[in-house]
Structure formats: structure tokens, C-alpha cells
C-alpha positions as CSV (number, residue, x, y, z in Angstrom):
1,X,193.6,-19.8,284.5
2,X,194.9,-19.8,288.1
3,X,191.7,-17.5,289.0
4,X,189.2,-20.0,287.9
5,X,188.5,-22.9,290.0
6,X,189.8,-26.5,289.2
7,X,186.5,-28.4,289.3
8,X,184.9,-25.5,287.0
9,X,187.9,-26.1,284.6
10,X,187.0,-29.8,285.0
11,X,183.0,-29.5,284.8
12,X,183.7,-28.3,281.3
13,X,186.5,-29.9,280.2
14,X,184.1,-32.9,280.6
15,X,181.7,-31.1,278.4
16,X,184.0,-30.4,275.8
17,X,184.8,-34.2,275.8
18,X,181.2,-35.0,275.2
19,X,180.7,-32.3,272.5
20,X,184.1,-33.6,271.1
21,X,182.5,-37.3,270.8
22,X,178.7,-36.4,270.2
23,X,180.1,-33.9,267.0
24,X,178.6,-30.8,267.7
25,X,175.1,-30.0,267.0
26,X,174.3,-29.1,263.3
27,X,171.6,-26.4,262.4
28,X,170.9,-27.0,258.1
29,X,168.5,-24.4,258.3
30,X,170.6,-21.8,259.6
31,X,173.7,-22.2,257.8
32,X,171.6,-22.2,254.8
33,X,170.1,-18.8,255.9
34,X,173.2,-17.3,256.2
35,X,174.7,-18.7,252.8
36,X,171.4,-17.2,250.8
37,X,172.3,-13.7,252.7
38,X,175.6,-13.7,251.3
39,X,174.5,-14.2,247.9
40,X,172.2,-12.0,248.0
41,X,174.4,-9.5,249.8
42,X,177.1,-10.1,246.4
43,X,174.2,-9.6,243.9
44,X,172.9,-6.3,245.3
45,X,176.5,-5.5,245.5
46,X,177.2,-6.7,241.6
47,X,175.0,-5.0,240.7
48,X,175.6,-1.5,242.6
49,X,179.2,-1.9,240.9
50,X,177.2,-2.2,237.4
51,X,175.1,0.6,237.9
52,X,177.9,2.4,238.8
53,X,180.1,1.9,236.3
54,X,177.8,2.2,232.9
């Protein structure tokens, strides 16, 4: 911490504040996305397992 500069420690500490008040930014679509993957992701592996297994 001692390398970086105080008013850079400060510029985003600032930011932090704001991000901390605004709630950060929400992207539905993405999380979404990334939920359908791992499902998908567990069925292909269910059913790897099944295969596997019979």
C-alpha cells in the first residue's frame, strides 16, 4: 500500500463509496446465461454418469 500514491488510494476509495451507495450494476441477462450453462453442464454430465453406468 505504501507504493501507491494517496490520492489514487483516495480517487477510488471515492468510487467504491458511490458503487457502495448506487448498489452495483446488475446484468439479468448474464447471470441467467451462466445459470442455463450450469444446468446444462449437470445434464450432459447426468447423463454421461448414466451412460456409464448401465
Amino acid at each position: 500500500m505504501k507504493l501507491i500514491e494517496p490520492s489514487i488510494i483516495e480517487e477510488y476509495r471515492l468510487k467504491a463509496e458511490e458503487i457502495r451507495k448506487n448498489g452495483r450494476p446488475k446484468n439479468w441477462l448474464m447471470g441467467m446465461l451462466f445459470i442455463a450453462l450450469w444446468i446444462a453442464l449437470a445434464v450432459w454430465a447426468g447423463f454421461v454418469i448414466l451412460k456409464a453406468w448401465r
